[in-house]
C-alpha positions in Angstrom: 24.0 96.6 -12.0 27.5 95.4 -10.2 25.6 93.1 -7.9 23.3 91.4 -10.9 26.8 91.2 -13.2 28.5 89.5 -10.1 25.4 86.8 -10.2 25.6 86.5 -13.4 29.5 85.6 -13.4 29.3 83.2 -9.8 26.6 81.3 -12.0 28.9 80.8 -14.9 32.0 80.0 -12.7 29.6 77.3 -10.4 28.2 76.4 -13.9 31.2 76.0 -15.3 32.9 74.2 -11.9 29.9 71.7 -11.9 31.3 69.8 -15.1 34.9 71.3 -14.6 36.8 68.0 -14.0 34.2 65.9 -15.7 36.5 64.5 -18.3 39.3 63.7 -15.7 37.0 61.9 -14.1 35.6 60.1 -16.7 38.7 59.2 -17.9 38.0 56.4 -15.4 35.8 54.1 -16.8 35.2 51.6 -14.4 32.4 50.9 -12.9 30.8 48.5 -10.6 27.5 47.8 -11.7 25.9 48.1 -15.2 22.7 49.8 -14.6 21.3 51.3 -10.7 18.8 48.9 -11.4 20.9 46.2 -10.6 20.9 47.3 -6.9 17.3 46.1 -7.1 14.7 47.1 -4.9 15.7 48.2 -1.5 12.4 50.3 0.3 9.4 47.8 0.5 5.5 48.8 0.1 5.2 48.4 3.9 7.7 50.5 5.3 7.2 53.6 7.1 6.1 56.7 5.1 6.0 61.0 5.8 2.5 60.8 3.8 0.2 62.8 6.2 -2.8 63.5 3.6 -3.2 63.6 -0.4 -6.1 66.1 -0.8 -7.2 66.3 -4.8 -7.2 69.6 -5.7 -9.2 69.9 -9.1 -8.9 68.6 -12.7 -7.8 71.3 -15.4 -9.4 72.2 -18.2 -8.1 73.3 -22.0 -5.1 72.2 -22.2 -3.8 74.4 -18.7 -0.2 72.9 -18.0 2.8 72.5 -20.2 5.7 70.3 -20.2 8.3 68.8 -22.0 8.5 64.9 -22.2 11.0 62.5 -21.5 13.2 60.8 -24.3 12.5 57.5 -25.8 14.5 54.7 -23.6 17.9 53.8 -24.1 18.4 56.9 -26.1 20.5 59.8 -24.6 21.6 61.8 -28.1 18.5 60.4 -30.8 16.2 63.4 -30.2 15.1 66.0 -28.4 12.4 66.4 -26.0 9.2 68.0 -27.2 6.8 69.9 -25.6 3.2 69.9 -25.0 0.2 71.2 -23.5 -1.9 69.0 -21.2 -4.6 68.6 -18.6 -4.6 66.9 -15.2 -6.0 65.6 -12.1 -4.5 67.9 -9.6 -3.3 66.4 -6.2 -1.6 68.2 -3.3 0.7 65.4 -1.2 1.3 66.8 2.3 3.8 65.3 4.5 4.8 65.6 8.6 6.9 68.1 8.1 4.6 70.1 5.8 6.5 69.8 3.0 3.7 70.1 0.1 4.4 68.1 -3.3 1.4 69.3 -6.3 1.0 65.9 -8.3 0.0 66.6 -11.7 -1.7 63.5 -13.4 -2.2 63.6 -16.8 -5.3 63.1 -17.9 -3.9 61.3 -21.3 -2.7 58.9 -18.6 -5.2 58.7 -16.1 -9.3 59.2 -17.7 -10.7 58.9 -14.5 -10.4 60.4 -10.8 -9.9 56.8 -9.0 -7.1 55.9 -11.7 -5.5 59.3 -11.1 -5.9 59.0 -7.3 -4.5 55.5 -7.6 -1.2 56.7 -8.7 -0.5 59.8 -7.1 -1.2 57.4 -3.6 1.5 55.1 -5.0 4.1 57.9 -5.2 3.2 60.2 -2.6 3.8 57.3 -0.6 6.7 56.4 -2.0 8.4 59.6 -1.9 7.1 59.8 2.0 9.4 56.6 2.3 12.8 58.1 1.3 15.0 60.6 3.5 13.6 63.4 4.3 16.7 65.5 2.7 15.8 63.7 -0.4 12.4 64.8 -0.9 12.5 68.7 0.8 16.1 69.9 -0.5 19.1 70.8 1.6 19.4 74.3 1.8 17.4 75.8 4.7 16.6 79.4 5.9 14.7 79.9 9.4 11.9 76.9 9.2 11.7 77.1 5.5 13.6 75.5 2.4 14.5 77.8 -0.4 16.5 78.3 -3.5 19.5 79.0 -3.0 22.5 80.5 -5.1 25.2 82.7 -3.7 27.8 80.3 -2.3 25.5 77.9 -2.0 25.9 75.1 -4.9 24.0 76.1 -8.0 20.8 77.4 -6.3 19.0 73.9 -7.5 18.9 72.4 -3.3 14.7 73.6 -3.3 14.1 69.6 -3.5 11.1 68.2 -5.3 7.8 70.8 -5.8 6.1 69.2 -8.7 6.0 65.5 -9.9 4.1 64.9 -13.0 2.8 61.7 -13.9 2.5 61.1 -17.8 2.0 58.7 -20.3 4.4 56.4 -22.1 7.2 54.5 -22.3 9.8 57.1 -21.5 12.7 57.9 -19.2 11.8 59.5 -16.4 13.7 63.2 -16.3 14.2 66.1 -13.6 13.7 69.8 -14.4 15.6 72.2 -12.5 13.5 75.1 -13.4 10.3 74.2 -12.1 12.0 72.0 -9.5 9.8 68.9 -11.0 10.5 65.9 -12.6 8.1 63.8 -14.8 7.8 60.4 -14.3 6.3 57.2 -16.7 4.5 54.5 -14.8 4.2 52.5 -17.9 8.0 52.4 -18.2 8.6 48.6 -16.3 12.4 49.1 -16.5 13.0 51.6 -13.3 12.7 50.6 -10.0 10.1 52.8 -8.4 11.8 53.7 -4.9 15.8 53.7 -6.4 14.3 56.0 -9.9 12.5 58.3 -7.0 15.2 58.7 -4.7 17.8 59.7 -7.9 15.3 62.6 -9.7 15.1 63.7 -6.1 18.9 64.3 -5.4 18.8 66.0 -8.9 16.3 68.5 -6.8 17.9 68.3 -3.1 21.3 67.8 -3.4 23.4 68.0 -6.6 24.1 71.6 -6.8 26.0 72.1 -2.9 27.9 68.1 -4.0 28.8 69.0 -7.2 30.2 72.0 -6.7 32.2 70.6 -3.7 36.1 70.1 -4.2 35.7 67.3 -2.0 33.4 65.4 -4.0 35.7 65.5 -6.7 38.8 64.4 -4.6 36.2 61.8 -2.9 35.7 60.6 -6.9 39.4 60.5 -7.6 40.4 58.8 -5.2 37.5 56.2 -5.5 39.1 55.5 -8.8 35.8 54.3 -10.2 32.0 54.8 -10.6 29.4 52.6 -9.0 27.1 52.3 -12.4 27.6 52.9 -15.7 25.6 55.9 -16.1 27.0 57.4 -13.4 30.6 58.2 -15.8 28.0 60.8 -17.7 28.7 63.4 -15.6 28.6 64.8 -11.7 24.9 65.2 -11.4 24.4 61.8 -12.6 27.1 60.4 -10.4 25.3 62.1 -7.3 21.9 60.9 -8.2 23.1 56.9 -8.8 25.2 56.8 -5.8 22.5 58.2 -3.2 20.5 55.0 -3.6 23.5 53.0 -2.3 24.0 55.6 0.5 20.8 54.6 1.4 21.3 50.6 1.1 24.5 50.6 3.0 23.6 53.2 5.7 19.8 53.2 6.5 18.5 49.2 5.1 19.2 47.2 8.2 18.1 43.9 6.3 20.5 45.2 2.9 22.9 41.8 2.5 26.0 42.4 3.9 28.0 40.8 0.8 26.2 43.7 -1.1 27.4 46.3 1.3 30.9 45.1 1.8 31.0 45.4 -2.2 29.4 48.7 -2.7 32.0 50.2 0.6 35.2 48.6 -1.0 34.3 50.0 -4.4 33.2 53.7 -3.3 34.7 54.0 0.1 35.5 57.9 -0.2 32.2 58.8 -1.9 30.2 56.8 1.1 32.5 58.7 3.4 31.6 62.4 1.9 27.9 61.8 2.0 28.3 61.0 5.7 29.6 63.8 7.1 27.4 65.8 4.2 24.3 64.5 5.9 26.0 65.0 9.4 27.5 68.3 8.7 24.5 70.1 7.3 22.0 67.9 10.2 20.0 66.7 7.3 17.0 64.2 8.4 16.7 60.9 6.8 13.6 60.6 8.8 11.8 58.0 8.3 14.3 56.4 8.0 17.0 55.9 10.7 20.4 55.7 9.1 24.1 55.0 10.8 27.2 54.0 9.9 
């Protein structure tokens, strides 16, 4: 009984750490760029992927998975999700390291197989193109990645299990409890790789960062936020400023008046996530990333 109250009080105190601070921060409300979009496009169709195999698995029947859908664009407070009940096509993505991603493609979405194998190709690649740390999680025991709570971030480091592919022009979303997010093809506004590689960190990394003090000094003494969306709160911060990790450290072609901008305006952030990565010998594989 001790041991399950003492869980029950680290979660509130991590829970409560994770957005302690959160106002001070966004006091602050500068930011550099407006949306992450702006950064534009930064992993190409042709560039190396962990994609070993994408076996299809089955398609459900009577109504088998549930989930709740994303919220209507440029909306953050206007409603609330809604839930529903849904079949799919059901792929398993399997990647070098054997990492296993389930890609549920709703059947609303997709009517046929080739349709639904279409897509889930698209982003099983895709995800097989980001760091490796992205896509598995961070927290690792023996030669497996698992939850992880107990002075360990917030016990959300598993990285991505489930990806759901759905129907609609909706923003794309990241559930901690299934360790899934659902994403919206139709949706033209996201850029595919920079939208993938921020509902990932959600997954991999935001619990162990946000609960860092050193992330937060790193924020301070930043003095501003590299988008907009970012000032909502830690998570988000983490998940927008990955994707520029990425373009200043591992895109040997990124333009160096891009990087000189996004290192002058986030110099301390950039700085934390290198000796994250380097500390916790995290693979960016397949990429090959350096300061």
């Amino acid at each position: 009984m001790k041991k399950l109250l003492g869980i029950i009080v680290l979660s509130l105190v991590l829970s409560s750490y994770t957005n302690a601070g959160t106002n001070n921060e966004a006091k602050n409300k500068k930011y550099v760029y407006k949306y992450l979009e702006d950064l534009k496009s930064i992993i190409k169709d042709e560039d190396l992927t962990n994609l070993k195999d994408l076996k299809f698995i089955r398609k459900s029947e009577n109504k088998e998975f549930f989930a709740m859908s994303g919220k209507p664009m440029n909306c953050n407070n206007c409603s609330k999700r809604k839930s529903y009940e849904y079949d799919a096509f059901v792929f398993h993505a399997i990647y070098k390291s054997e990492h296993k991603i389930t890609f549920l493609v709703d059947t609303d979405f997709a009517k046929n197989l080739e349709k639904a194998k279409k897509y889930a190709l698209i982003y099983a690649k895709s995800m097989g193109q980001m760091p490796l740390f992205l896509r598995q999680g961070h927290t690792k025991y023996g030669e497996n990645y698992k939850d992880a709570n107990l002075g360990v971030g917030t016990g959300t480091e598993r990285g991505v299990k489930i990806i759901v592919i759905a129907k609609g022009n909706k923003r794309w979303w990241a559930d901690f409890n299934q360790a899934r997010f659902i994403i919206y093809p139709q949706n033209s506004t996201y850029k595919k790789d920079l939208t993938l590689m921020h509902e990932s960190a959600h997954l991999s990394i935001q619990g162990k960062i946000t609960t860092d003090v050193k992330w937060y000094s790193a924020v301070l003494a930043d003095g501003k936020y590299i988008t907009k969306y970012a000032r909502t709160d830690r998570g988000e911060d983490v998940a927008d400023t990955i994707s520029f990790w990425v373009a200043v450290r591992c895109i040997d072609e990124f333009p160096q008046k891009k990087k000189d901008k996004i290192l002058k305006a986030i110099p301390n952030r950039i700085k934390f996530l290198d000796n994250f990565i380097n500390e916790n010998k995290l693979s960016t594989s397949p990429m090959v990333c350096k300061k």
